[in-house]
C-alpha positions as CSV (number, residue, x, y, z in Angstrom):
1,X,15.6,-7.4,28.2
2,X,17.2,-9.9,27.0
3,X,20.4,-10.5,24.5
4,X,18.2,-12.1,22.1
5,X,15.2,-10.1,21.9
6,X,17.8,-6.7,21.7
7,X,19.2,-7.9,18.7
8,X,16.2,-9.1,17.0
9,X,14.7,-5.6,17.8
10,X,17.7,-4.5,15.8
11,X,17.6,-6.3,13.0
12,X,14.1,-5.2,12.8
13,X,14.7,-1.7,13.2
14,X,17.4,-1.9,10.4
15,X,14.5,-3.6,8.4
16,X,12.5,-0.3,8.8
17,X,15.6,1.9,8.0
18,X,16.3,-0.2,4.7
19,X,12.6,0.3,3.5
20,X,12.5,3.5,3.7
21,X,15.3,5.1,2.5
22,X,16.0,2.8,-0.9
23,X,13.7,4.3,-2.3
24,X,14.3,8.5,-3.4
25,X,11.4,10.6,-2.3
26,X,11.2,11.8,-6.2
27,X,9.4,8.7,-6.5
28,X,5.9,8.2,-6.1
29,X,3.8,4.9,-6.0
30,X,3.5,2.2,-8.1
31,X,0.7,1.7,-10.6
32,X,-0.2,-1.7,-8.5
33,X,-0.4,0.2,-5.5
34,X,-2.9,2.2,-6.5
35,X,-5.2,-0.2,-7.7
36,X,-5.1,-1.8,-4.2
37,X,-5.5,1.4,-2.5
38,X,-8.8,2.3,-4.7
39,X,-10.1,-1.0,-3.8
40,X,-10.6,0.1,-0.3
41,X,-13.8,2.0,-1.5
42,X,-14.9,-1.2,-3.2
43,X,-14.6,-3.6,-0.5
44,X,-15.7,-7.4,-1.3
45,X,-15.0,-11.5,-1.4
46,X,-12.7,-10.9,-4.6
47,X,-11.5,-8.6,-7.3
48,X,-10.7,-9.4,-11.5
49,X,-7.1,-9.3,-10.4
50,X,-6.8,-10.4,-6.6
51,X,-8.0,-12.0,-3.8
52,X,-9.8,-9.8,-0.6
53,X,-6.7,-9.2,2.1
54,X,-4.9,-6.6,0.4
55,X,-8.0,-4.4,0.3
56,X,-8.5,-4.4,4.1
57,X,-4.9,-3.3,4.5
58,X,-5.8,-0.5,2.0
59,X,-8.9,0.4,4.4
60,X,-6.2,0.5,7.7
61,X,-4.0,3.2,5.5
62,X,-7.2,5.2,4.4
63,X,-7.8,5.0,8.3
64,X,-4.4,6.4,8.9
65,X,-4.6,9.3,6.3
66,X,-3.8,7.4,2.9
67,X,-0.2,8.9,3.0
68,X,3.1,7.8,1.3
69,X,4.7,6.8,4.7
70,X,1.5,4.6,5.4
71,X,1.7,2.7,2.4
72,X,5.0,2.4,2.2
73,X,4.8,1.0,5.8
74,X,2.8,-2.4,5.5
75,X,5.0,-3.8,3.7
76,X,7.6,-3.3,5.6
77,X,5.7,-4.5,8.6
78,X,5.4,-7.7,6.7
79,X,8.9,-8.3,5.7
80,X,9.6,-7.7,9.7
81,X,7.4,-10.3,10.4
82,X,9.0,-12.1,7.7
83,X,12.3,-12.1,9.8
84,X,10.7,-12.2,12.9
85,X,9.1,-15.9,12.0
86,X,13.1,-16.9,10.7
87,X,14.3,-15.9,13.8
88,X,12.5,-17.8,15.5
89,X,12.4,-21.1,13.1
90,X,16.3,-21.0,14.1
91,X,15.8,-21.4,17.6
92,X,13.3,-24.4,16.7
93,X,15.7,-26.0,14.7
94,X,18.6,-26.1,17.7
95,X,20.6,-22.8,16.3
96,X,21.8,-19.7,18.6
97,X,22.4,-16.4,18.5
98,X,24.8,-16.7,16.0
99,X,22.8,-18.5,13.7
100,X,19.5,-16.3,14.0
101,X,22.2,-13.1,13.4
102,X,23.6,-14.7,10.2
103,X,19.8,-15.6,9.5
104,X,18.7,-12.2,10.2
105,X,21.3,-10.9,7.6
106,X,20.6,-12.8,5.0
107,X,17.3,-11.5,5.0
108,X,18.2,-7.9,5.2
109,X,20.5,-8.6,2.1
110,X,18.3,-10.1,-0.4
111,X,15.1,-9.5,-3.1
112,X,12.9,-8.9,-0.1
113,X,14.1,-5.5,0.6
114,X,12.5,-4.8,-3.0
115,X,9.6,-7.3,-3.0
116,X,8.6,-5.0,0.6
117,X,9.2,-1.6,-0.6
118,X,5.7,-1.9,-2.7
119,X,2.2,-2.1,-1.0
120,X,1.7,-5.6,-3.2
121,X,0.0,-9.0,-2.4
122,X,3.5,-10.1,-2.8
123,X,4.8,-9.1,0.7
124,X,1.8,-11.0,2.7
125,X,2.7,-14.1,0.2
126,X,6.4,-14.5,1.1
127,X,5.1,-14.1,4.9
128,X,2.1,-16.7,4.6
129,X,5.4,-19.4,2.5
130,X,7.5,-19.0,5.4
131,X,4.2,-19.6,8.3
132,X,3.6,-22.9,6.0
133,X,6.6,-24.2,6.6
134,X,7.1,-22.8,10.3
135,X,4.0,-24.8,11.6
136,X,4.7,-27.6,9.8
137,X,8.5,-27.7,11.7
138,X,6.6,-26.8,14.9
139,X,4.2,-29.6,14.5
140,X,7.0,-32.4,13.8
141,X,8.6,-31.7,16.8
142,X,5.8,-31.0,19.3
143,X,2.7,-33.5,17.9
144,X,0.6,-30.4,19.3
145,X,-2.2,-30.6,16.6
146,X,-2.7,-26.3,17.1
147,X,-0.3,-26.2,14.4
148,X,-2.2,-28.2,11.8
149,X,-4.7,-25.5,12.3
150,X,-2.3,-22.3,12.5
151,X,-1.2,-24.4,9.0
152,X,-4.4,-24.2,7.6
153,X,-5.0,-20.9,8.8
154,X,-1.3,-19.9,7.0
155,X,-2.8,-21.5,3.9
156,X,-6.1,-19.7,4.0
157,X,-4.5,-16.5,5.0
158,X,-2.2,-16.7,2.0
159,X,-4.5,-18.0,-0.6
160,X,-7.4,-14.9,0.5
161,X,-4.0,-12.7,-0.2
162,X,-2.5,-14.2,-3.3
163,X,-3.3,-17.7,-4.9
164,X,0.1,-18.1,-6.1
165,X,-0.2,-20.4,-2.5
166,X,-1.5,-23.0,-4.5
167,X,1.5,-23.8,-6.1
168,X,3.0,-24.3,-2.7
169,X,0.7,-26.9,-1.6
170,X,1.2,-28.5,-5.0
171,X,5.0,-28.9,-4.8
172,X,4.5,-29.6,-0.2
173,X,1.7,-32.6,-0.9
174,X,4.0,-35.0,-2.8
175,X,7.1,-33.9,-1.1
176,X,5.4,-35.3,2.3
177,X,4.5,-38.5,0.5
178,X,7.8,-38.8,-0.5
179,X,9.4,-38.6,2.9
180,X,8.6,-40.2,6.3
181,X,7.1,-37.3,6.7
182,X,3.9,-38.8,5.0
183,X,2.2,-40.3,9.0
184,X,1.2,-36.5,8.6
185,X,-1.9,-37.7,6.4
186,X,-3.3,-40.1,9.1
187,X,-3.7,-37.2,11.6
188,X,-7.4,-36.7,11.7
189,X,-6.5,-32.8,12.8
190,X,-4.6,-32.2,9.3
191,X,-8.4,-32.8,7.6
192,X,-10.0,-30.4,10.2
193,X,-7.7,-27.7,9.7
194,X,-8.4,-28.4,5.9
195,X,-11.7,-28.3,6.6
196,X,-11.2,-25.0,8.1
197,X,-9.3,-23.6,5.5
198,X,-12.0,-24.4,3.0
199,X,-14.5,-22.5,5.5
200,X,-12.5,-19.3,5.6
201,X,-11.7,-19.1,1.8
202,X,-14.8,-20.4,0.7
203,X,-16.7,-16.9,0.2
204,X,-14.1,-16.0,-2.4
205,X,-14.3,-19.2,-3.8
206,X,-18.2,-18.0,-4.5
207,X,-17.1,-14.6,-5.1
208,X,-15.0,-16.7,-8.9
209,X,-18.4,-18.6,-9.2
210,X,-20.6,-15.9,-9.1
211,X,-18.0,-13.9,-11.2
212,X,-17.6,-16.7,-13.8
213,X,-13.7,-17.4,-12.5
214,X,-12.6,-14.0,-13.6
215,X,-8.9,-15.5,-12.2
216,X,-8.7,-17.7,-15.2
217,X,-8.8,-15.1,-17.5
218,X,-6.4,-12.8,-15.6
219,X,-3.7,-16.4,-15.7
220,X,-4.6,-16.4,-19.5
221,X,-3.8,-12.7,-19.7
222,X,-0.5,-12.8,-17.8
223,X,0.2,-16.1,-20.2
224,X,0.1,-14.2,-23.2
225,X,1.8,-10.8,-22.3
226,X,4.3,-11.0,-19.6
227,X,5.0,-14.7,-19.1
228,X,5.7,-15.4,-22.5
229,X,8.7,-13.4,-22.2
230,X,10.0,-15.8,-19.9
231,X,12.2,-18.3,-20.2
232,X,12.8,-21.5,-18.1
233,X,16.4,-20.9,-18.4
234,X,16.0,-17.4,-17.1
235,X,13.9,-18.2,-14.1
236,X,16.2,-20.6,-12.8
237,X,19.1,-18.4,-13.5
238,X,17.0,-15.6,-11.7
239,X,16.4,-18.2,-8.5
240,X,20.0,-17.5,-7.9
241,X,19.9,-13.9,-8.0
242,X,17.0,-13.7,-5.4
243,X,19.2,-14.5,-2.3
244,X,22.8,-14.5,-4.2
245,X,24.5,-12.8,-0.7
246,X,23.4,-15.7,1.1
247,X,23.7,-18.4,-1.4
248,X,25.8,-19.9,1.1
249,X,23.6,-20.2,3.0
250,X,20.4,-21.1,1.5
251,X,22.4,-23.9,-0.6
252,X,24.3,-25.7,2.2
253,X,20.5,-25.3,3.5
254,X,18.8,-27.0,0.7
255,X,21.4,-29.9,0.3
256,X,22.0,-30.0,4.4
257,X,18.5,-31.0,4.6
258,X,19.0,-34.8,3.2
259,X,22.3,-36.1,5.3
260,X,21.5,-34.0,8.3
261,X,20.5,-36.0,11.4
262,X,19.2,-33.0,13.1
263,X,17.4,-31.9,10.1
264,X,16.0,-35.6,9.1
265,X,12.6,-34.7,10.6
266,X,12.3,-31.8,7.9
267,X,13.4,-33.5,4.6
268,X,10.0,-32.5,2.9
269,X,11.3,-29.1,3.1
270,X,14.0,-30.2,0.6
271,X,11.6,-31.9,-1.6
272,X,9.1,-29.3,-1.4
273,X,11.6,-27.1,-2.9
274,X,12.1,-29.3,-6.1
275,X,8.7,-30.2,-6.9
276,X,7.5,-26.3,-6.5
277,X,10.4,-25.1,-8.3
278,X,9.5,-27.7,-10.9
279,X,6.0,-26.5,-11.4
280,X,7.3,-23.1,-11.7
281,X,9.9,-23.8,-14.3
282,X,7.4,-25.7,-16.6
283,X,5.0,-23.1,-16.3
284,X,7.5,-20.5,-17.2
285,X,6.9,-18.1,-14.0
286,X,8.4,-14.9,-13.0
287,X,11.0,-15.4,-10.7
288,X,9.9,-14.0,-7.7
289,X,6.4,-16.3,-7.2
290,X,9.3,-18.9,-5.6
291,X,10.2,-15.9,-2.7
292,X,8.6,-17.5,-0.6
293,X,10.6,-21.1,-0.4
294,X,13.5,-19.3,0.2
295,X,13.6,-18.0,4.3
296,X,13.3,-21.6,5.8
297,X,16.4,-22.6,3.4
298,X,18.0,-19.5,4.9
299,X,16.9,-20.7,8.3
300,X,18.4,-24.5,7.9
301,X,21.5,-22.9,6.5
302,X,22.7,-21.0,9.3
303,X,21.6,-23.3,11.9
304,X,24.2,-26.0,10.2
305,X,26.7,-23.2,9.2
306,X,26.8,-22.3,12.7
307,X,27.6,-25.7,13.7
308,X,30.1,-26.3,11.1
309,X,31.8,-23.2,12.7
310,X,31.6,-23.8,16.1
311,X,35.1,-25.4,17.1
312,X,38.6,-25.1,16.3
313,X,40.1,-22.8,14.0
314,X,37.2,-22.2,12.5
315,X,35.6,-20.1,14.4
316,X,37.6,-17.2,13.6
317,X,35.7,-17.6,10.2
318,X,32.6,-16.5,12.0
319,X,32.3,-12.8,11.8
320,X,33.4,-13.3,8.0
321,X,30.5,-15.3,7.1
322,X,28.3,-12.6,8.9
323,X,30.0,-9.4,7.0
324,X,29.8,-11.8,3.5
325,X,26.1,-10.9,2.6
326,X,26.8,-7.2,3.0
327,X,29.3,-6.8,1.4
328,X,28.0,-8.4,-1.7
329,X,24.6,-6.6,-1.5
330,X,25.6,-2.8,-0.8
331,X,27.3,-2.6,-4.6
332,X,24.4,-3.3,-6.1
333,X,22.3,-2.1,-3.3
334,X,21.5,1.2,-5.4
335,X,20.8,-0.7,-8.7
336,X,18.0,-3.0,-7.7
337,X,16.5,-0.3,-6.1
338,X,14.8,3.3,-7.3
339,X,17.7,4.5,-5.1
340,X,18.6,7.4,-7.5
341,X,16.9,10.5,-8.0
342,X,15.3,10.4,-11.7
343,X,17.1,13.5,-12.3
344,X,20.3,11.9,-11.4
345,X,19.4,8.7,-13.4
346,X,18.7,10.9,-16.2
347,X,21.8,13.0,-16.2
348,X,24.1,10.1,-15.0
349,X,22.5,6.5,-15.9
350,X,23.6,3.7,-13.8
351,X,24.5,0.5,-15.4
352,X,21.2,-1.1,-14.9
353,X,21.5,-3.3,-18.1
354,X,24.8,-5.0,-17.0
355,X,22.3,-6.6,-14.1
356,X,19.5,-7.6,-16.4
357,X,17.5,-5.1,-14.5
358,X,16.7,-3.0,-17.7
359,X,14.6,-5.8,-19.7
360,X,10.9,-5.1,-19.4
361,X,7.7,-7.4,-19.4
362,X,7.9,-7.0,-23.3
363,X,11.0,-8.8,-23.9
364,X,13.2,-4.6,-24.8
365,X,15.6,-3.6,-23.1
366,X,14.6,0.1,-21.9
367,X,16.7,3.2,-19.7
368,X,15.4,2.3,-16.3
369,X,14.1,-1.1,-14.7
370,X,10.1,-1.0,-15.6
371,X,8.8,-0.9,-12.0
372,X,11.2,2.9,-11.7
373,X,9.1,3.2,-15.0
374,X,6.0,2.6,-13.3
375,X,7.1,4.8,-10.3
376,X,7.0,8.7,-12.2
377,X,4.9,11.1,-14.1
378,X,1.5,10.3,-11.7
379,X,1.4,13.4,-10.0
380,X,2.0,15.4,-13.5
381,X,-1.1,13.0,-14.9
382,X,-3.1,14.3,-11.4
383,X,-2.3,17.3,-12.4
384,X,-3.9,17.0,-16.1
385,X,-6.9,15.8,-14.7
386,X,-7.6,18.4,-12.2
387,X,-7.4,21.0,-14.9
388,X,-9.2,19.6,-17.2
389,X,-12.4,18.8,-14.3
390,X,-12.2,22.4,-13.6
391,X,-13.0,23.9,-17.0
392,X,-16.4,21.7,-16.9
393,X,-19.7,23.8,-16.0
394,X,-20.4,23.6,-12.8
395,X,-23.5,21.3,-12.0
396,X,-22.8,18.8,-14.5
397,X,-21.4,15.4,-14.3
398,X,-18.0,15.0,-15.8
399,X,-17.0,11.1,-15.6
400,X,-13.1,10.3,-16.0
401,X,-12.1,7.1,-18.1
402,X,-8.4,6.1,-18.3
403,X,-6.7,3.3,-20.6
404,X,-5.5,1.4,-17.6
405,X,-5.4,0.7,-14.2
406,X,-2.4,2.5,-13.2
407,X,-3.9,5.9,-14.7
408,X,-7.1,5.9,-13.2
409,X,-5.6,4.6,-9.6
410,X,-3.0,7.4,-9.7
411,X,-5.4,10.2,-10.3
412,X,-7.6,9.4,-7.3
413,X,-4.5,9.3,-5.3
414,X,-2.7,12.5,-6.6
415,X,-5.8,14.3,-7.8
416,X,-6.5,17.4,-5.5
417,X,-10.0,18.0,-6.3
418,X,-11.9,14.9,-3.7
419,X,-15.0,14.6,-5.7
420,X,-12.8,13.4,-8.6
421,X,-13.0,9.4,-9.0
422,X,-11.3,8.1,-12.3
423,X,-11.9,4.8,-13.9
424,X,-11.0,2.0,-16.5
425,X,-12.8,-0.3,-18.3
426,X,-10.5,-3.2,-17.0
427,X,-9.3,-4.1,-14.2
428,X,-11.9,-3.9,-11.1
429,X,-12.7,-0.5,-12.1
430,X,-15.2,-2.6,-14.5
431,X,-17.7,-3.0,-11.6
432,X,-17.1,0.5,-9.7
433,X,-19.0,2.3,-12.9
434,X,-22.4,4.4,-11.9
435,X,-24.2,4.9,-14.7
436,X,-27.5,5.2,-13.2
437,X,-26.7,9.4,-13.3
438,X,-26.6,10.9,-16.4
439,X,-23.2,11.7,-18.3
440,X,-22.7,15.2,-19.3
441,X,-19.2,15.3,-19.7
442,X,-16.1,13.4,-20.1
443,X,-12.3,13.4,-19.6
444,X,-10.5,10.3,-20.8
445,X,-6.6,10.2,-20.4
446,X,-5.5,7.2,-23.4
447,X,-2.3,6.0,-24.2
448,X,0.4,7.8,-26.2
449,X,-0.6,5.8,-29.7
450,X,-4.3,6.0,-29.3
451,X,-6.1,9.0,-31.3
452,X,-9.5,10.4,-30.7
453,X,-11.8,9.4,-33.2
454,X,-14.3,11.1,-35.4
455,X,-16.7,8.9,-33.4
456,X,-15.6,10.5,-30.2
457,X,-15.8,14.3,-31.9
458,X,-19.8,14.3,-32.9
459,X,-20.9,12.6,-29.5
460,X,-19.5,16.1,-27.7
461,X,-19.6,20.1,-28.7
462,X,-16.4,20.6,-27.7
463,X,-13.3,19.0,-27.5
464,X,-9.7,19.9,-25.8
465,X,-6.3,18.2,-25.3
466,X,-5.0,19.5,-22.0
467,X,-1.9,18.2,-22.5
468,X,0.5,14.7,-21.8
469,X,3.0,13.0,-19.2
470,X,6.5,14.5,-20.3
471,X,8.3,12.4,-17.8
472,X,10.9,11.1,-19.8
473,X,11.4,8.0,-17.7
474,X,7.6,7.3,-17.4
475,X,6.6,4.6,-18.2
476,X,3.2,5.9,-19.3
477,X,5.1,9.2,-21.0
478,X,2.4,10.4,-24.0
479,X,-0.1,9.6,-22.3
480,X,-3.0,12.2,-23.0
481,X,-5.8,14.0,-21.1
482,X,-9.0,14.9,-23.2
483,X,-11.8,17.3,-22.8
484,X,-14.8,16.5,-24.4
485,X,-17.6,19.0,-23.0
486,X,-21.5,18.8,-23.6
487,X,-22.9,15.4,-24.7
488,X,-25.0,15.5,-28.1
489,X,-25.7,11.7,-27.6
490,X,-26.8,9.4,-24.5
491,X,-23.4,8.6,-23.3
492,X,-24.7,6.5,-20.8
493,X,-26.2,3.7,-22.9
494,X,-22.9,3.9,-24.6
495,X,-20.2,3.2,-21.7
496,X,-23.2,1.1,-20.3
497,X,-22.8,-1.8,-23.6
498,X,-19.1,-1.3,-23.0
499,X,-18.9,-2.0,-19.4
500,X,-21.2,-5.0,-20.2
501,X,-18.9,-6.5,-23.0
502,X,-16.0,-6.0,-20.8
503,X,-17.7,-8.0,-18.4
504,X,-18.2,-10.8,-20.7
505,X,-15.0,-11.2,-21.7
506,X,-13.6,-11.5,-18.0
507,X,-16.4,-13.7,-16.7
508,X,-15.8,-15.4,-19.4
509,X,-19.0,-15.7,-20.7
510,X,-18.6,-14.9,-24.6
């Protein structure tokens, strides 16, 4: 076997190491994982929140036994792939070993680690960035049109995964017109692989029109809750963050690009960057939607770092440069990442605050980062649940409605009772409701400040709490389980004209 392919295998197998163990096995899933994983029973051209893809990953780990290990494990396939595609966009653009090591680094040391530790459409989004930008390289130097249409398939790939893709070709389209790069557009195999893009994402594109563009109300959502917390300042300030081992790298990358000979083929790249980033920054975005312009900086980097360090004197500076991005990730290796026991972050916090990493979606500073938050008191919620189905009579139907997505998902996953299936009037759970059965029963699990009604009380003879998440890091802590046995009223007609309104309001149709 060869030099090369050894030491890729072991950067690789690092990759797989690093997954798995920054993250303490007191941890459970995220509450976007299990929306993801309950949309393998659901399986269609679109969902109220995402695109298809990340569903028929869900349907490979229901395949493989649904387990922790599985789901953590997709993602970090990805981000090997990730690395994998760097590795070899190195070689393309004229670096060695050296280069594709300090490449290969880079990567291990960076926001990926966390973007790939959570079964997301992020992971597939950062891979299907870096493909965009690898055909495009491979095209420019070979003419071979197959890598228009591995481009289109990249772009139809990533857009069926995540359409945050979109603002990619926004900020790539007048970065080619800007650059010589531009004799791309008379290339009658660029509109054919277009063409075929528009084939493979055209049945979600029905899936929004039949739908009434649910996605438009899911951007107006994120709008008004999470991205008006942040600021343009903050997101560019963040950009640094994302990669700051390597910002060596990246950066001599980035401004390498323009006086570069070697690189003068792949300027677009450099302009691509600004006019994405641009986009971003106006429309005040979270940080890590720009991931994916980062690896083929990283790649460009170390190709002309390795250069600049190949004679003389310098080249003593070479191992340096490749311990650098270690040893400015591992101190805060176990801070950006739910590395810690809670129990431990509970009896000894770690100074997650003097990072930033403390500030939630809703602009307070709180005791953990919020995706820890969103990483404890399932199972204890699971647990709820299952008592409370098991006090209902036996041969009645007991239906299980949850305030949010993240309840209802985790209880499928952790409940131990399989006939069990919990849902929310949001989300997709919207269109997963079977009404057609009559209601006896119910159990719904709402926030910590929402209160059973007097409403609630006369539709049912009797009426429990079973109890609430006492996770003190939850971020779902007081959340409560109700009983509410023996409907006086037709529930059905009820939840029916709420499902409906729901609808309206997504499909946008009110």
């Amino acid at each position: 076997m060869k030099k090369e392919t050894l030491l890729l295998c072991f950067f690789i197998l690092i990759k797989f190491v690093l997954q798995y163990i920054v993250v303490h096995p007191d941890f459970e899933l995220h509450r976007d994982e299990f929306l993801h994983l309950d949309q393998a029973d659901h399986l269609a051209w679109g969902y109220l929140s995402v695109p298809p893809v990340t569903s028929w990953m869900s349907v490979l780990i229901r395949w493989l036994g649904n387990a922790e290990v599985w789901v953590r494990f997709f993602p970090a396939l990805l981000g090997a792939l990730t690395l994998w595609v760097v590795w070899d966009l190195v070689k393309r653009l004229g670096g060695n070993l050296y280069a594709q090591s300090l490449a290969a680094t880079a990567m291990l040391c960076s926001a990926l680690i966390r973007i790939n530790i959570l079964f997301q459409p992020n992971s597939i989004d950062v891979l299907c960035w870096t493909l965009v930008f690898y055909t495009l390289v491979c095209f420019f130097q070979t003419k071979n049109p197959k890598w228009l249409y591995l481009l289109g398939l990249s772009f139809a790939f990533g857009f069926l995964n995540k359409y945050n893709i979109l603002f990619l070709a926004m900020g790539l389209f007048p970065a080619l017109l800007v650059t010589p790069s531009r004799s791309l557009f008379q290339n009658r195999h660029l509109y054919f692989a277009l063409l075929l893009a528009l084939v493979l994402v055209s049945p979600n594109l029905i899936w929004q029109y039949v739908n009434g563009f649910p996605v438009l109300t899911h951007m107006e959502l994120l709008s008004k809750y999470q991205l008006v917390n942040v600021s343009r300042a903050g997101f560019l300030l963040e950009q640094l963050l994302l990669f700051y081992p390597a910002l060596f790298i990246w950066l001599t990358g980035l401004i390498g690009l323009l006086p570069s000979k070697q690189l003068t083929p792949f300027r677009f790249i450099f302009w691509t960057f600004i006019f994405t980033l641009a986009i971003f920054t106006f429309l005040q975005a979270k940080s890590y939607y720009a991931t994916g312009l980062y690896p083929v900086l990283l790649a460009a980097g170390s190709v002309l770092i390795s250069q600049f360090f190949e004679v003389g004197w310098k080249k003593k500076l070479k191992p340096v440069l490749l311990i650098l991005p270690p040893a400015l990730f591992l101190p805060a290796f176990p801070l950006i990442h739910p590395y810690y026991s809670p129990d431990r972050i509970l009896e000894n916090p770690p100074a997650y605050s003097l990072l930033g990493l403390s500030r939630w979606e809703d602009g307070k500073e709180h005791p953990i980062p919020q995706d820890f938050a969103d990483m404890v008191g399932w199972s204890e919620l699971a647990h709820l649940v299952d008592s409370a189905y098991q006090m209902m009579p036996k041969g009645e139907r007991t239906v299980i409605i949850c305030s949010n997505y993240g309840q209802a998902g985790a209880v499928n996953y952790y409940s131990k009772i399989p006939e069990i299936e919990a849902l929310n009037m949001g989300a997709d759970y919207l269109y997963w409701f079977d009404l057609e059965e009559k209601v006896d029963n119910l159990i719904l699990v709402w926030e910590w400040d929402e209160q059973i009604t007097d409403r609630e009380l006369n539709f049912f003879e009797e009426y429990l709490e079973i109890g609430k998440i006492t996770h003190p890091l939850a971020r779902e802590r007081g959340a409560t389980v109700h009983f509410l046995r023996g409907a006086k009223v037709d529930i059905n007609s009820i939840l029916r004209e709420e499902v409906e309104t729901e609808k309206k309001v997504w499909e946008r149709r009110e």
